[in-house]
C-alpha positions as CSV (number, residue, x, y, z in Angstrom):
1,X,0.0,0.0,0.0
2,X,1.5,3.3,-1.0
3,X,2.2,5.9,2.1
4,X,-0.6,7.5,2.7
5,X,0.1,12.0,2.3
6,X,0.3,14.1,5.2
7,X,-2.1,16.2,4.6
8,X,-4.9,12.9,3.4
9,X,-3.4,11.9,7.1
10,X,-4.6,15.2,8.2
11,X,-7.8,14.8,7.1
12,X,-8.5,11.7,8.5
13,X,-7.5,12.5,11.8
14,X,-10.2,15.4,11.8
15,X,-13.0,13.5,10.7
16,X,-12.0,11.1,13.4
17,X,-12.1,14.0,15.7
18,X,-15.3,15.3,15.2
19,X,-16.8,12.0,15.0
20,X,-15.3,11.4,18.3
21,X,-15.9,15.2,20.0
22,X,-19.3,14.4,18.7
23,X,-20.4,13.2,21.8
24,X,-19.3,16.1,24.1
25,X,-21.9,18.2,21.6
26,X,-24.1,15.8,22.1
27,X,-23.9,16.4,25.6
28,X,-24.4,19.6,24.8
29,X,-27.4,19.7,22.9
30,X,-29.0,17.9,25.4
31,X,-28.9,20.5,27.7
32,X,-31.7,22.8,26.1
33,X,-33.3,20.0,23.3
34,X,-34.8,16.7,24.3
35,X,-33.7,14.3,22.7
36,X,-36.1,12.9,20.3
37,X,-36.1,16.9,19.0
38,X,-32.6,16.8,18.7
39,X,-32.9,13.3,16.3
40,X,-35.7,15.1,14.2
41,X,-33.6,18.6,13.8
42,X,-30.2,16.0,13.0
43,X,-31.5,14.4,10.1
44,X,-33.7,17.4,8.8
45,X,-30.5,19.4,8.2
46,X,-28.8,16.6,7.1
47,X,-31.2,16.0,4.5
48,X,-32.1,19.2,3.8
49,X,-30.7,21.0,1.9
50,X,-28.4,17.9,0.6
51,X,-31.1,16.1,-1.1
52,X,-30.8,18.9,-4.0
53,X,-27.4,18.7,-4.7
54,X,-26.7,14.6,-4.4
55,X,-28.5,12.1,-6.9
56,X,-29.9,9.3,-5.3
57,X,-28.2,6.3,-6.5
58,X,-30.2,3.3,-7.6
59,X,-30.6,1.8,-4.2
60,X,-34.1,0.4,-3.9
61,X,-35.9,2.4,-0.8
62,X,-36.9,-0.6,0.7
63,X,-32.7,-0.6,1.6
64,X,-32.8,3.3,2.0
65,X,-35.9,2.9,4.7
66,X,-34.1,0.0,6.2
67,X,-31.1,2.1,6.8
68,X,-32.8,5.4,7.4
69,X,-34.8,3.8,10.4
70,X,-31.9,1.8,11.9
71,X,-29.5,4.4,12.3
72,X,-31.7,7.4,12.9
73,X,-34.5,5.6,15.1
74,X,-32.7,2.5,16.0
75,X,-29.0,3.9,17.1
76,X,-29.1,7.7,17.4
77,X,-32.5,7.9,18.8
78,X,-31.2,5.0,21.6
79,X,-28.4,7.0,21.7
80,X,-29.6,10.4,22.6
81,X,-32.1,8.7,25.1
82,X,-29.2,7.0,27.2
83,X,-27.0,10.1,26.9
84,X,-30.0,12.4,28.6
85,X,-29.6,10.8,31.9
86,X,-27.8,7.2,31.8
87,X,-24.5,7.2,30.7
88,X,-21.8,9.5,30.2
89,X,-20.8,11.0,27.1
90,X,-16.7,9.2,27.2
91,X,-17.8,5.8,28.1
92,X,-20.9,6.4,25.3
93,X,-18.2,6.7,22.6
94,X,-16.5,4.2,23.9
95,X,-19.6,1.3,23.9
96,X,-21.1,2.3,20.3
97,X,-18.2,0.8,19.2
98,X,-19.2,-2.7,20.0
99,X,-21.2,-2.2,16.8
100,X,-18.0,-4.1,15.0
101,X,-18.2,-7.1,17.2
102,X,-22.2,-6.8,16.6
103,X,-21.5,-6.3,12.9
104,X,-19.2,-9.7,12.7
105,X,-21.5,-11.9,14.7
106,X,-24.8,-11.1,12.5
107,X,-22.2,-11.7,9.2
108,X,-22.0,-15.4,10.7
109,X,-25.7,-15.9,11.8
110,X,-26.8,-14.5,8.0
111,X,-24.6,-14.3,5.3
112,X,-22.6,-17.9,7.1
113,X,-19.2,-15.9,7.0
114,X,-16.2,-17.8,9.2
115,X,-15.1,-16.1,11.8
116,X,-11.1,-16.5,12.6
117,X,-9.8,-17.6,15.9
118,X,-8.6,-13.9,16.5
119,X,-11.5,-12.1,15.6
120,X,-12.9,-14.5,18.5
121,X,-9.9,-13.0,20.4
122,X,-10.7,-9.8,19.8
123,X,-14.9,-10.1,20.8
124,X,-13.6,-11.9,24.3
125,X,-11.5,-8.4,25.0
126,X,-14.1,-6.6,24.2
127,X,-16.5,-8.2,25.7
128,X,-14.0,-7.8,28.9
129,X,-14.1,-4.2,29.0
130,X,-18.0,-3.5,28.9
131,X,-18.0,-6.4,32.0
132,X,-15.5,-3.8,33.7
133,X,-17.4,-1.0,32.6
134,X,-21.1,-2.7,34.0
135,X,-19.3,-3.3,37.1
136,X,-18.6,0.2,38.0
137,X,-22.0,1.8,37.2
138,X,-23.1,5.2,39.1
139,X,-24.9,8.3,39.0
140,X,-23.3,9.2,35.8
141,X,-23.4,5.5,33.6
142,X,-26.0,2.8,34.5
143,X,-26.8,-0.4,33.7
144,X,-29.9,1.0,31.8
145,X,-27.6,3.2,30.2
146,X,-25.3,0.5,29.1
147,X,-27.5,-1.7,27.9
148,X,-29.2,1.5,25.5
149,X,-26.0,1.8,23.9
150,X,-25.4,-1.5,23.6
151,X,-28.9,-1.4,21.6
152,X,-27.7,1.4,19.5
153,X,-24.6,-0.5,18.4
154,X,-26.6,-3.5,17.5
155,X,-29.1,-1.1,15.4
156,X,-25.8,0.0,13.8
157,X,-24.3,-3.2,13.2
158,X,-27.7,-4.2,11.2
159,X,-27.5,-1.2,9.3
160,X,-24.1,-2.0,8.1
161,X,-25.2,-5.3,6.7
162,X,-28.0,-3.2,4.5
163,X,-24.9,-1.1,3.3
164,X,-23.0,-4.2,2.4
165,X,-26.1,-5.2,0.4
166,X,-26.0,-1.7,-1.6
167,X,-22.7,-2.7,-3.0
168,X,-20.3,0.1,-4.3
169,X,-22.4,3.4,-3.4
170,X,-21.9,7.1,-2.4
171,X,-21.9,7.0,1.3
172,X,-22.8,10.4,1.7
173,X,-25.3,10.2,-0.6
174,X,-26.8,7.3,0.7
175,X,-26.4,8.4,4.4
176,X,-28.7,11.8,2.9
177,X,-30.9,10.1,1.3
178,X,-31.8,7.8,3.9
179,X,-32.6,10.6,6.7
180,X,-35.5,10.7,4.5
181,X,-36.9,7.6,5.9
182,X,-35.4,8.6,9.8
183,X,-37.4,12.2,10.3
184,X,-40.9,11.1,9.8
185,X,-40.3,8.1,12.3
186,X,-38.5,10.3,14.7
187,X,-41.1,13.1,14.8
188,X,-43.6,10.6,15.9
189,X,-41.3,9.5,18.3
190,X,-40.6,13.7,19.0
191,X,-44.4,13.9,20.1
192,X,-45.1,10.8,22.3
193,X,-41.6,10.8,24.2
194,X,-40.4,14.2,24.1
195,X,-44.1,15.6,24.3
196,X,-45.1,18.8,22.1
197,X,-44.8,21.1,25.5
198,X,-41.2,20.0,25.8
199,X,-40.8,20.2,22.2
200,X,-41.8,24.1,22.1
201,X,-39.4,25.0,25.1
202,X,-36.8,23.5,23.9
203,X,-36.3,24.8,20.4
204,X,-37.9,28.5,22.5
205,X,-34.7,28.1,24.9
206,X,-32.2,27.5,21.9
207,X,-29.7,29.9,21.5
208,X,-26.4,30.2,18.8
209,X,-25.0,27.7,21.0
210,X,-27.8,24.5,21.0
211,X,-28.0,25.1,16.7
212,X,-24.1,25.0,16.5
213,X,-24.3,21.9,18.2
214,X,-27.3,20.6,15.8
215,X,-25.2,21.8,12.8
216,X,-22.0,20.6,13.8
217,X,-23.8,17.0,14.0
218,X,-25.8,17.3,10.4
219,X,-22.8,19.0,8.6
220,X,-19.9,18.2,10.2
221,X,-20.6,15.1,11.4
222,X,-22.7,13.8,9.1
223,X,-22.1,15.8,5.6
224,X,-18.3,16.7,6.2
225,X,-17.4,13.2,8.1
226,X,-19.0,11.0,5.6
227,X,-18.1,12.8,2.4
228,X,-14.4,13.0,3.5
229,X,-14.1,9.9,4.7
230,X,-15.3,8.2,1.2
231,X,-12.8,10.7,-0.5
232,X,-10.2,9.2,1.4
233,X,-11.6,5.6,0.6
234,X,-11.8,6.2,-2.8
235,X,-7.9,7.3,-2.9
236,X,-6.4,5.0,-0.7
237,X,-6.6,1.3,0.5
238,X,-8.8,0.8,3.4
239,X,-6.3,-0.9,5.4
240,X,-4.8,2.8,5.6
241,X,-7.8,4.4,6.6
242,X,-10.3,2.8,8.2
243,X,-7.9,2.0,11.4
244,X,-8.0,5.3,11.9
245,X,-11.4,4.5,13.2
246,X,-10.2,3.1,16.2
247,X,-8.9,6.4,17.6
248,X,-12.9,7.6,17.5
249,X,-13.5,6.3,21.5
250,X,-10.2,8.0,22.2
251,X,-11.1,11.5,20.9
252,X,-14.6,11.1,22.9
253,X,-13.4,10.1,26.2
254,X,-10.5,12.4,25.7
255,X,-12.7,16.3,25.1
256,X,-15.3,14.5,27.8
257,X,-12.6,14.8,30.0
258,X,-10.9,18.0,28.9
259,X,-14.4,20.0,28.1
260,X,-17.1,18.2,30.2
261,X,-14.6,17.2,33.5
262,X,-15.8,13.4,33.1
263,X,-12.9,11.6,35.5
264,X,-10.8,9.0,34.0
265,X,-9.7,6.5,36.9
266,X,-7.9,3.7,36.6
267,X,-11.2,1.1,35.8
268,X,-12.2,3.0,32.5
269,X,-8.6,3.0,31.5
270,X,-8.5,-0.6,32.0
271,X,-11.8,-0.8,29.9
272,X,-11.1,0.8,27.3
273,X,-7.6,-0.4,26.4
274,X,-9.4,-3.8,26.5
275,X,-12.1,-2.5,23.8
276,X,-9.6,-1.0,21.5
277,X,-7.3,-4.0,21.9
278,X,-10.6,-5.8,20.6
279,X,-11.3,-3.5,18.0
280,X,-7.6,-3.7,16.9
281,X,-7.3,-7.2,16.8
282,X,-10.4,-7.3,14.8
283,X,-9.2,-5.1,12.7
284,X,-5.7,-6.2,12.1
285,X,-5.9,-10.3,13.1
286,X,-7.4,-11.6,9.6
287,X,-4.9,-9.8,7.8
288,X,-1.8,-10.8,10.1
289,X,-3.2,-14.3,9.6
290,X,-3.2,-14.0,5.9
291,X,0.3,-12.7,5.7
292,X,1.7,-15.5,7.7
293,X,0.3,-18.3,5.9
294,X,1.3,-15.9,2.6
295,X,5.2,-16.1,4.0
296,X,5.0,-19.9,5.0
297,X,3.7,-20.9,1.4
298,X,6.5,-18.7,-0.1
């Protein structure tokens, strides 16, 4: 694989940034929006005013809906629910990420894929860490919280497995297009959880602030992040960008500690160097495997 540019480097390490600051904005947001709100005004901007300038590609909607509902209903509306009240923003960044492991596990229960004995490996550390993190629930991070996230990630993981069904696509394209299907759900959702009363005083309280915070998840999460990162794709091998991925947890329980004050003790340390060293070894192990039997052929 040729080296990937400084500046393409660059790039990726700011999307990975803002995918991982994300949650500290989150946070944020949830301040003055309740949360269902804040998964209606998400996807409205990131549809709008997108859908005019990208053409849908020919995905059939049934796939679009799938996706539309999975991630905006299924893992940002769980998402925004748990980070309200039930978990903290670091260790939220942190879980959502068990959405590979969820991802790998439904690829053997449907499509009959073999799983290697180090992506096994990888699922057991990962699986470590949330234990660690369950076992140290408080005020801040519950078990209700937890398992939310946990829920989220799953929704994710099935989403993934409609994208791999898509085939070669636009991602940001597809990601706009498919908010289509995740507003109207969400709205409904808007009035029977959030209530319209709650609705009105939030977006009434909303200053400069809260809509920064709604924009910097439409645009530069969702529009910037996903149009970048399938730039990059597009240029380079994915074995030079997508592990940069993995750092995503690091930059959200890093600016949760430096922005929000969330404490870092030795237990959440020990959890998530046991969920990255999953992730990693998820990531890497298949090919490491490939190379060795490569070398003892040759």
């Amino acid at each position: 694989m040729a080296p990937l540019p400084l500046r393409h480097f660059l790039l990726a390490l700011a999307i990975v940034a803002i995918w991982g600051s994300n949650f500290v904005v989150i946070k944020y947001a949830l301040h003055t929006l309740p949360p269902m709100t804040l998964a209606v005004l998400r996807f409205s901007f990131a549809l709008v005013p997108a859908c005019f300038f990208l053409r849908r590609h020919a995905v059939g909607w049934h796939n679009l809906a799938g996706y539309g509902v999975l991630i905006g209903v299924g893992q940002f509306g769980l998402l925004y629910l748990a980070m309200r009240s039930q978990i903290s923003p670091g260790l939220a960044s942190l879980v959502v990420q068990t959405q590979v492991f969820f991802t790998l596990l439904l690829a053997v229960r449907i499509r009959k894929e073999r799983v290697l004995a180090a992506q096994w490996l990888g699922l057991a550390l990962a699986a470590g860490g949330i234990a660690v993190i369950a076992s140290h629930t408080d005020g801040a991070t519950t078990a209700l919280g937890i398992a939310m996230v946990l829920a989220a990630a799953f929704s994710w993981a099935c989403a993934n497995l409609l994208t791999q069904r898509a085939g070669r696509i636009d991602m940001l394209a597809y990601v706009v297009w498919s908010s289509a299907f995740a507003v109207p759900p969400l709205l409904v959702l808007a009035l029977l959880i959030d209530g319209p009363q709650q609705m009105a005083a939030g977006l009434a309280a909303s200053d400069l602030g809260t809509w920064a915070a709604v924009l910097w998840q439409s645009v530069g999460n969702t529009l910037f992040g996903y149009g970048a990162w399938s730039w990059l794709l597009a240029r380079h091998a994915a074995g030079r960008i997508v592990p940069m991925a993995l750092l995503v947890p690091v930059f959200g329980m890093g600016s949760a500690a430096a922005l929000l004050g969330e404490p870092l003790p030795a237990w959440k340390l020990v959890a998530a160097a046991l969920v990255l060293a999953g992730l990693a070894i998820n990531l890497f192990g298949p090919r490491l495997l490939q190379l060795r039997a490569t070398a003892a052929r040759d």
